[in-house]
C-alpha positions in Angstrom: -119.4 176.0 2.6 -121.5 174.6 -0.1 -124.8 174.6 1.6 -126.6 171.8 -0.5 -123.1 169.8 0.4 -124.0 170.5 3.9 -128.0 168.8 3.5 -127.2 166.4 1.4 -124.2 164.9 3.6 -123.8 166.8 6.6 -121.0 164.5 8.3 -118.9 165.5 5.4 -117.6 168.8 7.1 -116.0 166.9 9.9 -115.2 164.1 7.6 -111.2 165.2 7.2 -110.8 164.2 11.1 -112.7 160.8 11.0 -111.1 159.7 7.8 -108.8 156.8 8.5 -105.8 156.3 5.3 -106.1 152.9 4.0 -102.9 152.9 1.8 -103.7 149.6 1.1 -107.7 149.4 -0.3 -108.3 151.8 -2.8 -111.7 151.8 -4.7 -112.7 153.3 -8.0 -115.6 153.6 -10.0 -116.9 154.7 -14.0 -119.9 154.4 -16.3 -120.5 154.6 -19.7 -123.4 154.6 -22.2 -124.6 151.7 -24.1 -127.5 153.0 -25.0 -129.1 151.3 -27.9 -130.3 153.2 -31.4 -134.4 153.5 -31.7 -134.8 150.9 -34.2 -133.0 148.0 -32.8 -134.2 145.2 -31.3 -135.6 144.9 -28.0 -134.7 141.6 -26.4 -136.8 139.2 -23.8 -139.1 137.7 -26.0 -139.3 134.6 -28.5 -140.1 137.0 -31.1 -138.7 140.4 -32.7 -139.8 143.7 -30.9 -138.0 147.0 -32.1 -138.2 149.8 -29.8 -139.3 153.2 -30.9 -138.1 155.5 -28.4 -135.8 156.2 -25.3 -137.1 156.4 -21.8 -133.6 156.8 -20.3 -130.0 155.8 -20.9 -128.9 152.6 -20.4 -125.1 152.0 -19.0 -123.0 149.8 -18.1 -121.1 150.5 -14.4 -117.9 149.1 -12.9 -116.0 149.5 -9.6 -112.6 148.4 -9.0 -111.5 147.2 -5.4 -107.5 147.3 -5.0 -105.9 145.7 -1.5 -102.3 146.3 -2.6 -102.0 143.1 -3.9 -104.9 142.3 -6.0 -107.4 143.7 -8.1 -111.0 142.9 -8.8 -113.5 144.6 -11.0 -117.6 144.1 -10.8 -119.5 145.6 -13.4 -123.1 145.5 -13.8 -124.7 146.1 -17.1 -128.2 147.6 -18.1 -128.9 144.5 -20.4 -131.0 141.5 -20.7 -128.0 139.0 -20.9 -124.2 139.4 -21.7 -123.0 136.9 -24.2 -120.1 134.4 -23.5 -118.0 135.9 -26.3 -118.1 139.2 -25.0 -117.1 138.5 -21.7 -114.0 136.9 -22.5 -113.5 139.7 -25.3 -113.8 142.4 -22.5 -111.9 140.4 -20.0 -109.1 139.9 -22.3 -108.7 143.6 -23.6 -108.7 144.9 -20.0 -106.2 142.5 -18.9 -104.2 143.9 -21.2 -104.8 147.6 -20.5 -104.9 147.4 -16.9 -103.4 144.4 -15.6 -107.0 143.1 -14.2 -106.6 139.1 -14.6 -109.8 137.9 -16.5 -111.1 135.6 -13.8 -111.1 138.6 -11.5 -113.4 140.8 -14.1 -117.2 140.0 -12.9 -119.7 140.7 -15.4 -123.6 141.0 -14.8 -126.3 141.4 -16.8 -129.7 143.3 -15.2 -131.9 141.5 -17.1 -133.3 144.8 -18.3 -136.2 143.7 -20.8 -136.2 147.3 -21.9 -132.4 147.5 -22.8 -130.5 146.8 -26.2 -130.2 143.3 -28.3 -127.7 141.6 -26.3 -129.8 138.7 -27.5 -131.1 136.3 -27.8 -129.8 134.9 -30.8 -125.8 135.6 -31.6 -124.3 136.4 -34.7 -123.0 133.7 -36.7 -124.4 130.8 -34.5 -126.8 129.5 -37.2 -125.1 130.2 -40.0 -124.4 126.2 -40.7 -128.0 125.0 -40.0 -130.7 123.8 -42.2 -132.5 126.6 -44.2 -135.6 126.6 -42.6 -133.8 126.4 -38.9 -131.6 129.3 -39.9 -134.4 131.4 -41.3 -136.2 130.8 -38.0 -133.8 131.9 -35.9 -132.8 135.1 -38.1 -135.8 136.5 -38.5 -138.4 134.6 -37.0 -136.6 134.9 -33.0 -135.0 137.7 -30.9 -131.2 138.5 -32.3 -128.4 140.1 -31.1 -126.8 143.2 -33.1 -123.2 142.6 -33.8 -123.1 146.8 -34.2 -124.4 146.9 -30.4 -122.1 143.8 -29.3 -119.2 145.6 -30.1 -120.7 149.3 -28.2 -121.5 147.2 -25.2 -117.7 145.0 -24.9 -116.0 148.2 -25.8 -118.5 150.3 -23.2 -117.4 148.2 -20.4 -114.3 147.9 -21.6 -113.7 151.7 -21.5 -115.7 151.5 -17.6 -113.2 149.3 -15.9 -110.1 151.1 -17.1 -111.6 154.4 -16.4 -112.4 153.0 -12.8 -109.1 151.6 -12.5 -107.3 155.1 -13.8 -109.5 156.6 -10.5 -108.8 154.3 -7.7 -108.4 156.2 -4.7 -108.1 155.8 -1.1 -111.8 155.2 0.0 -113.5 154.4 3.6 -115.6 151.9 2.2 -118.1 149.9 4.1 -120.4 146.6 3.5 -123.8 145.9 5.1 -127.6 144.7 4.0 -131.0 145.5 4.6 -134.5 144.4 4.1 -136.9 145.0 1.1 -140.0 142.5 0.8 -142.7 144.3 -0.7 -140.8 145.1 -4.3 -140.2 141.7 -5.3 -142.8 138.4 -5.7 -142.3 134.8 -6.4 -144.0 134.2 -9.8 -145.1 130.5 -9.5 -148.3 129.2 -7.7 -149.1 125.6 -6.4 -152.7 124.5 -8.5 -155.1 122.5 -7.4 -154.4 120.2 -10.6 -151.2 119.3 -8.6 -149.2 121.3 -10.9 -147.3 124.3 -10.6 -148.5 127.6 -12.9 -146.1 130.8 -13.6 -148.2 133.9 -13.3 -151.6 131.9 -13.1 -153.7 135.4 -13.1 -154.6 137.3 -10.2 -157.8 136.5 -8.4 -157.4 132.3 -9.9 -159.2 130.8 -7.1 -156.9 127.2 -8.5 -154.1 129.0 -6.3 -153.2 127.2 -3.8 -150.4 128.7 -2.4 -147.1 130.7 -3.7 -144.7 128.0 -5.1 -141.0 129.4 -3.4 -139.9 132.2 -1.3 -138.1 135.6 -2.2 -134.7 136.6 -1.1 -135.7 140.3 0.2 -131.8 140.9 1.3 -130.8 144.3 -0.1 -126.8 144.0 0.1 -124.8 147.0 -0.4 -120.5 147.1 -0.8 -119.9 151.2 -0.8 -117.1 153.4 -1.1 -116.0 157.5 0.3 -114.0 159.7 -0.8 -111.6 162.1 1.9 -114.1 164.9 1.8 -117.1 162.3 3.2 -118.6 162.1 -0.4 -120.1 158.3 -1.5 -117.6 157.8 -4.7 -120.0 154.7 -5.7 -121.8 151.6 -4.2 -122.2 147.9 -5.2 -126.2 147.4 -4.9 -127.6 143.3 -5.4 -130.9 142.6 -5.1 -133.3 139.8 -6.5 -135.7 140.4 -8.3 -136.8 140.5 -12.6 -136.1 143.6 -14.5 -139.6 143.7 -16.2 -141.1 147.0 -14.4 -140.6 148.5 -18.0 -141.7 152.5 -17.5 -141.5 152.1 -21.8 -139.4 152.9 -24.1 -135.3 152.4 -24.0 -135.0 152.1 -20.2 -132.6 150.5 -17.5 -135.8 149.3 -16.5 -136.7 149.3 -12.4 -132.5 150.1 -11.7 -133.4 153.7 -13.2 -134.9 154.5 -10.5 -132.7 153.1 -7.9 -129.9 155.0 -9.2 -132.2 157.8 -9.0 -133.3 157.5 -5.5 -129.3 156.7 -4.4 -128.1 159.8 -6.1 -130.8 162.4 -5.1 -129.8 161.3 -1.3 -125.2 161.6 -1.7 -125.3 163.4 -4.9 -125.2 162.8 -8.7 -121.6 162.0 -8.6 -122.5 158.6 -7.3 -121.9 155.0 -9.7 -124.1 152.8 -9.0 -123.6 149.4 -9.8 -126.2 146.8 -10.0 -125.9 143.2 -9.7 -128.6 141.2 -10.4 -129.5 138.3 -7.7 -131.5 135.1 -7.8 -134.1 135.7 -9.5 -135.3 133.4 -12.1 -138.7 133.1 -10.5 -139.0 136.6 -8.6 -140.6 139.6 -10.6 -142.3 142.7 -9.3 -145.7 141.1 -10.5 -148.1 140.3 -7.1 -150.2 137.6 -8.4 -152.1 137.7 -4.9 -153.0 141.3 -4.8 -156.7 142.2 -5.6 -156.4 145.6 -6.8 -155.2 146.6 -10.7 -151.9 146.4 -11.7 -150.0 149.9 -11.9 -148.7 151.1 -14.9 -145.0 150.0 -16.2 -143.7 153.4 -14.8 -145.8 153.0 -11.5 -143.8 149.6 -11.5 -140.5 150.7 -12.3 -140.9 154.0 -9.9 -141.8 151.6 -7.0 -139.4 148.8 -7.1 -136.2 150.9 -7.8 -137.5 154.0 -5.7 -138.1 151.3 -2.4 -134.7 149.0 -3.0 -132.7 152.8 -3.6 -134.5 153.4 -0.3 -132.7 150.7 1.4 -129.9 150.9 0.0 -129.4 154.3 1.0 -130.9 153.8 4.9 -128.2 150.8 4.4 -125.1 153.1 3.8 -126.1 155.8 6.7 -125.7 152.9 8.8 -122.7 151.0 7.6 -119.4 151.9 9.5 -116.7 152.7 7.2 -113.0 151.2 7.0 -110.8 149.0 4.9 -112.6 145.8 2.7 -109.5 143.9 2.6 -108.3 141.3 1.1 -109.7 141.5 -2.4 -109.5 138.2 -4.2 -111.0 135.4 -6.9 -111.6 132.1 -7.8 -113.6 130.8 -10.7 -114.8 127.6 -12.4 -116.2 126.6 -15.6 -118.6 123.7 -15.3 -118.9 121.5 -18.0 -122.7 120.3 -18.2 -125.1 119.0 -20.7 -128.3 119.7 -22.3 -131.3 118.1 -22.2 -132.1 116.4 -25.6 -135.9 116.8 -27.2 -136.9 113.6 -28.3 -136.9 112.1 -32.2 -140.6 112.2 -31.6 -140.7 115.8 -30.5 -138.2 117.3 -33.4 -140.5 115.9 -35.8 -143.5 116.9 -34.3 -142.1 120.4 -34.0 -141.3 120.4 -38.2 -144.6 119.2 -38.8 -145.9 122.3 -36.5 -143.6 124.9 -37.9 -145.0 124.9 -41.7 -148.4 125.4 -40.4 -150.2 128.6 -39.4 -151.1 130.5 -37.2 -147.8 131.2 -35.4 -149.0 130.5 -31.8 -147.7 129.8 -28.5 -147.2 126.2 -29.8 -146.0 127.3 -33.0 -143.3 129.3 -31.0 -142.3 125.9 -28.6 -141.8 124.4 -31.8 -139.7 126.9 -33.3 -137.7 127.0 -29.9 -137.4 122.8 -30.2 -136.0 123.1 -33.8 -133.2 125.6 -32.6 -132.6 123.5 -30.3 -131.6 120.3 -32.0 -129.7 122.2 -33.9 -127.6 123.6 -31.1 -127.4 120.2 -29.3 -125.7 118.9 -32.5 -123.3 121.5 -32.3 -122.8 121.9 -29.1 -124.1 119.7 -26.5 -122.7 120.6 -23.1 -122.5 124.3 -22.1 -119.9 125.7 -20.4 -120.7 127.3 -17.3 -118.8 129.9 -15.3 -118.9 129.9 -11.6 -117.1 132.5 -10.0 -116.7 133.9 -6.1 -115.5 137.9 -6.3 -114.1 138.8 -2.8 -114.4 141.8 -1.3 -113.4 141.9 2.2 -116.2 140.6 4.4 -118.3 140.0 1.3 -118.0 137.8 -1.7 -120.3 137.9 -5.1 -121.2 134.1 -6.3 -121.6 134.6 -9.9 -123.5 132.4 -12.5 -124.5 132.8 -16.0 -128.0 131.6 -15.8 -131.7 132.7 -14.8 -131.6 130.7 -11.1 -133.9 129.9 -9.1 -134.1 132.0 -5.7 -133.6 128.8 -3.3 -130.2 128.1 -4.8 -129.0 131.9 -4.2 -130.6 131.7 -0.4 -128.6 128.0 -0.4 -125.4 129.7 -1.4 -125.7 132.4 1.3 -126.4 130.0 4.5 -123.8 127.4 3.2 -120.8 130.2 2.4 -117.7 131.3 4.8 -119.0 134.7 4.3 -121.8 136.3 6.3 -122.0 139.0 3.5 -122.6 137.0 0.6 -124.4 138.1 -2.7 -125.6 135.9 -5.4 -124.8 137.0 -8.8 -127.0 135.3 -11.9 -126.7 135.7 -15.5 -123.1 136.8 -15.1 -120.6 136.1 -17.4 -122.5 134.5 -20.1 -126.0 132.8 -20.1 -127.5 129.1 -20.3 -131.2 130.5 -19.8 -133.0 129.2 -16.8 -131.9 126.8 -14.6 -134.9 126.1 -11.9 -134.9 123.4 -9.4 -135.2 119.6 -10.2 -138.6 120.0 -8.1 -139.9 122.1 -11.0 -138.8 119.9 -13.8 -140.9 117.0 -11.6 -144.4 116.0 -12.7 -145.4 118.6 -9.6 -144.2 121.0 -11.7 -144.3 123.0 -14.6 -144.7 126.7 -15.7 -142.9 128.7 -18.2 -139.0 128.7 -16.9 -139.4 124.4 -17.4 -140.3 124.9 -21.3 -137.2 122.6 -23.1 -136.1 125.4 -25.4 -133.5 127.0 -27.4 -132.6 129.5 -24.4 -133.1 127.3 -21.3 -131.9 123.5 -21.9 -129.4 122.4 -19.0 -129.7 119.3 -17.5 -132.4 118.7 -14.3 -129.5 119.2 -11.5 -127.4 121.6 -12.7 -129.0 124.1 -10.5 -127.6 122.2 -7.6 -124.2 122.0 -9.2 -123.6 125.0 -9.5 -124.4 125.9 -6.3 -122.4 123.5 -4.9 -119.2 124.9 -7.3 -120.5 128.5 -5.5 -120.1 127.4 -2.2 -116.9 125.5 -2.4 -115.7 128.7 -4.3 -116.7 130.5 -1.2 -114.5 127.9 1.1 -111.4 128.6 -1.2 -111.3 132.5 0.5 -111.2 133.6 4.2 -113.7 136.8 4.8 -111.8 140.1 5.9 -113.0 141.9 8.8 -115.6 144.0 8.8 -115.1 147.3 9.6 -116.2 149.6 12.9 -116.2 152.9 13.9 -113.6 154.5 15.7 -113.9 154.3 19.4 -115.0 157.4 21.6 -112.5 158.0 24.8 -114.2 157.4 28.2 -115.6 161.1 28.8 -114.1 162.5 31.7 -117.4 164.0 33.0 -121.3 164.1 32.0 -122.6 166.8 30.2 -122.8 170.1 31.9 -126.6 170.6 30.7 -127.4 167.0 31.4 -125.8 166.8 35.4 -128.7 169.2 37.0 -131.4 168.1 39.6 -134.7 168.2 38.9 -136.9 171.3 39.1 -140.5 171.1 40.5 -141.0 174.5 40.9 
């Protein structure tokens, strides 16, 4: 026997005689590299950032869940958003490979802020604007390459097929666990009666912390016959700015990490993003110095890899069927900047220096431009069944009280919200913080975050009927121990005193 098989796993040498054939649920899993080239952009900004080296590999991850009947595919990628386009360019192509409907295809984006130029801006989208708007939004704002928008659809593209091709009988198992020191809400009650994102550590205007944090680690994982974890669904809420520098999956480097040096480097790990639009890694509350990037990254993905794993030890394995899908696209509208604004914004724009101001401006300009071309956004919501758990997928940056509403309103006691999947509207926070009690930077009326005051609450409301639509599998238990037919020979002795 393999000895370091035997530490890292050591139920796997009895694993043949507790492995129960599910004909029926068969798993699979693949990555593949989208790494981006040093040179190209490096998205999350309002402005152009080029990166200059690589930290490590960025990737995009799928598993495939098969009952016999359907199939479903989740695939989380290391990447600040996915465009629209190239989801339904992806879903299409592996419908046609592998037979995967496109409404059963999940796609989520990480939110890496140190991954390749996914966005903001997408090819072609200003090419009929004014001069000066399309000149802004070229060179002046964060871009997408169409060279990397093709690697990335193809990339997950080649993921899903390749995890379809090696779908296998698996023991797989669902379950959660607790992490609430990795992850902070970002926005602070002031004593001006506003509300501040990141007002500063030490502010003595801080009142109190703004919202809560979803600290539910949820794990969907799968094993092979010879007691080896094949791969593992991992969702947790929380920003993807613990940059360690450089080209980097960000925080989910290190959760992969921690996963694989516990079952082995054969493991996929797929990430899906939560509901996070106002939870980073940032502690505004702490009094001691921020750590480093790296110290960031290390931390958050080391402690939620942590969980994850003391998660899967505990998780009883079996079937995760039925698989299933629904989705719905919401059609809803953009909020429209003012006459007054627009001109105030052109007025702004010729002027120098290129501020913060001068940036809202530029933001309001794109904008009205967009909302002339295209003035409700279409918004995916999707529910992506497996067995006792479900995935509620949106395509924006939401608010963490709408992904804890969607988990105590579903069918499902598994369930795990999904933003910035299969596309992206930008943030959508709650109609309390577009109120004059308010504020902070995910409210901004820009370019990238636009929707209308309640579509946060729509689109919960779509999630949770979504959730109604399906009927939750049983989860599974272990098998049962006969009745022993005595006690244990050492452990039936009386006492000795002397």
């Amino acid at each position: 026997m393999n000895r370091r098989a035997f530490l890292l796993w050591p139920g796997a040498m009895f694993a043949q005689t507790r492995f129960q054939s599910n004909p029926s649920m068969r798993a699979g899993f693949a990555d593949a590299d989208i790494t981006p080239e040093i040179g190209m952009e490096q998205p999350g900004g309002y402005g152009k950032v080029f990166h200059k080296f690589v930290h490590d590999p960025c990737k995009a991850r799928a598993a495939v869940f098969d009952d016999g009947t359907r199939t479903v595919a989740i695939v989380g990628l290391d990447a600040l958003i996915v465009p629209r386009a190239l989801v339904l360019a992806a879903r299409k192509r592996i419908e046609a490979r592998c037979g995967i409907p496109g409404g059963a295809v999940l796609i989520n984006a990480s939110h890496s802020h140190s991954s390749g130029p996914t966005g903001m801006v997408q090819p072609g989208e200003f090419d009929s604007a004014p001069e000066l708007v399309r000149r802004l939004a070229y060179e002046k704002s964060s871009a997408a390459d169409p060279k990397y928008l093709k690697l990335v659809e193809d990339q997950v593209v080649e993921a899903v097929c390749r995890a379809h091709a090696q779908r296998a009988d698996r023991q797989c198992g669902v379950g959660r666990g607790q992490e609430d020191k990795a992850a902070y809400n970002r926005r602070f009650r002031m004593k001006n009666g506003r509300t501040f994102t990141h007002p500063g550590q030490g502010n003595a205007d801080i009142l109190k912390v703004a919202g809560p944090i979803d600290p539910e680690v949820g794990v969907v994982a799968a094993w092979d016959r010879a007691g080896w974890l094949a791969g593992c669904v991992v969702n947790y809420a929380c920003h993807a700015t613990a940059s360690p520098g450089g080209i980097s999956a960000n925080w989910i480097y290190f959760m992969e990490r921690a996963i694989r040096g516990i079952f082995g480097e054969q493991v996929v790990v797929v990430f899906v993003q939560g509901a996070c639009g106002d939870i980073t890694q940032v502690d505004n509350l702490s009094p001691y110095l921020r750590p480093s990037g790296l110290e960031d990254a290390q931390f958050v993905g080391g402690r939620v890899g942590a969980e994850a794993a003391k998660t899967m030890f505990s998780m009883a394995r079996g079937s995760l069927a039925p698989v299933d899908f629904r989705s719905r696209v919401l059609a809803l509208p953009r909020r429209v900047p003012s006459p007054e604004r627009v001109a105030k914004a052109m007025e702004r724009i010729k002027q120098e220096p290129q501020n913060t101001e001068w940036i809202f401006s530029k933001e309001t300009l794109m904008l009205d431009h967009l909302i002339k071309r295209e003035p409700v956004a279409d918004v995916e919501v999707q529910a992506i069944q497996v067995g006792p758990a479900v995935f509620v997928s949106n395509p924006a940056e939401y608010f963490v009280e709408f992904g804890l509403e969607i988990k105590a309103k579903s069918r499902f006691d598994f369930t795990f919200p999904a933003e910035l999947s299969n596309g992206c509207v930008g943030y959508v926070p709650t109609e309390e913080a577009l109120s004059a009690s308010g504020g902070g930077y995910e409210t901004r009326l820009t370019f990238y975050s636009n929707l209308v005051p309640d579509a946060g609450r729509r689109i919960a409301a779509a999630g949770i009927e979504l959730t109604h639509q399906l009927t939750p599998g049983p989860v599974p238990e272990p098998p049962k121990a006969k009745p022993s037919a005595g006690p244990w020979n050492y452990g039936d002795v009386p006492a000795e005193v002397k």
